[in-house]
C-alpha positions in Angstrom: -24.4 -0.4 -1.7 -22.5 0.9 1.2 -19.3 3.4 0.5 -16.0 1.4 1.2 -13.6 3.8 1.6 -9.9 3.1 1.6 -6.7 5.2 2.4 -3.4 5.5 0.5 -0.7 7.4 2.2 1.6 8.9 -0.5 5.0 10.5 -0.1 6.4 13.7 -2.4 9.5 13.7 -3.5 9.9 16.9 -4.6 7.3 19.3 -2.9 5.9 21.4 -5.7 5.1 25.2 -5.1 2.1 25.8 -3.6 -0.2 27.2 -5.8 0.3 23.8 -7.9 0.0 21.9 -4.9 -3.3 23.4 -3.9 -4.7 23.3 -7.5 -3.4 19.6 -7.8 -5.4 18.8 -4.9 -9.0 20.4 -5.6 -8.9 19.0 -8.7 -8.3 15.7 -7.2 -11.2 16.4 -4.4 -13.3 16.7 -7.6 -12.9 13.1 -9.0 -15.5 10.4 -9.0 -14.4 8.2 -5.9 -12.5 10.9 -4.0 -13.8 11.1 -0.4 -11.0 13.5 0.7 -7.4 14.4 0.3 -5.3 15.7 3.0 -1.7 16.9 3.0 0.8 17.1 5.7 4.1 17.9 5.2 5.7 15.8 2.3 2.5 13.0 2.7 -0.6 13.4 0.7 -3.3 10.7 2.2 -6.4 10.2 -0.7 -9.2 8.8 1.0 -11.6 7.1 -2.0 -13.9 4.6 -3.1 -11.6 1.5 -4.9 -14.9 0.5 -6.8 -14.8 4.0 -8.4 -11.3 4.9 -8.5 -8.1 3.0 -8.3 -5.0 3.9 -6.6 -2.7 3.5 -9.7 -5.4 6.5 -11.1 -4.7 8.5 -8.2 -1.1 7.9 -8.6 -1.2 8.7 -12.2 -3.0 12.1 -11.5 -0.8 13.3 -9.3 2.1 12.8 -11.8 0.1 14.2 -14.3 -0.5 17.4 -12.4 3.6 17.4 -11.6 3.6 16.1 -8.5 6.0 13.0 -7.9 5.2 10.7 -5.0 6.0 6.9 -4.2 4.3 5.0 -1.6 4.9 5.8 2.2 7.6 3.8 4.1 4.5 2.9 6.4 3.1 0.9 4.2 6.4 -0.4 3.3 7.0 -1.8 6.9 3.7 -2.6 7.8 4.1 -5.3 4.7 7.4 -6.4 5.7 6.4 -6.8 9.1 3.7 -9.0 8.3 5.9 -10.8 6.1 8.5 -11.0 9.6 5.5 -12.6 11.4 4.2 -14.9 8.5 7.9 -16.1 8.4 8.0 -16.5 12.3 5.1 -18.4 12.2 6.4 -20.7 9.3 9.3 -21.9 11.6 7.0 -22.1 14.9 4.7 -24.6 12.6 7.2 -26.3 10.5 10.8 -26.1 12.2 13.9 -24.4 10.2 14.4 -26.7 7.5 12.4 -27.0 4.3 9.2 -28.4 4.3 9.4 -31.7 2.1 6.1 -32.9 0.9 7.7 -36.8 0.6 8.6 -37.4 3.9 5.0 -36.2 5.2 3.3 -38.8 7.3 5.9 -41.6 6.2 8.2 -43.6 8.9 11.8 -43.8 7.8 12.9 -46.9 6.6 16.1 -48.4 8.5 17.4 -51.5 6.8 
């Protein structure tokens, strides 16, 4: 089976000193599914296998070792800004108003 590796980008909230923060991390190099972990600045970025470990783990033993982090605002507005195109394509396809399943492929009746 091929590796699929996947990223998650993490931001610390409080930076811990760094003898925890370096500790923290080789331990975290050392789980089954961890490619690598890299830190820069106030973003830790875990790359891993998600058929061997899953990001809520990753999460979890980070907050475990003391270090708090909550997903990275890239994330955050890559999602919205696929939500801002998924919604811009909605009106292109279907106008402004509310799409009414009823009045689909039916010719208004005028008495």
């Amino acid at each position: 089976m091929e590796d699929y590796i996947q990223n998650i980008q993490l931001r610390v909230d409080e930076l811990p000193d760094h003898d925890l923060l370096n500790a923290c991390l080789t331990s975290l190099k050392k789980e089954e599914g961890i490619q690598n972990v890299l830190f820069d600045k106030q973003t830790i970025t875990v790359y891993f296998n998600p058929y061997r470990i899953s990001e809520e783990e990753i999460i979890s033993e980070l907050n475990t070792a003391g270090i708090k982090t909550s997903l990275s605002e890239k994330r955050i507005k890559g999602f919205r800004g696929w939500l801002k195109n998924m919604a811009a394509q909605n009106k292109k396809s279907f106008g402004g108003h509310k799409l009414d399943c009823c009045d689909l492929n039916q010719k208004k009746h005028v008495e």
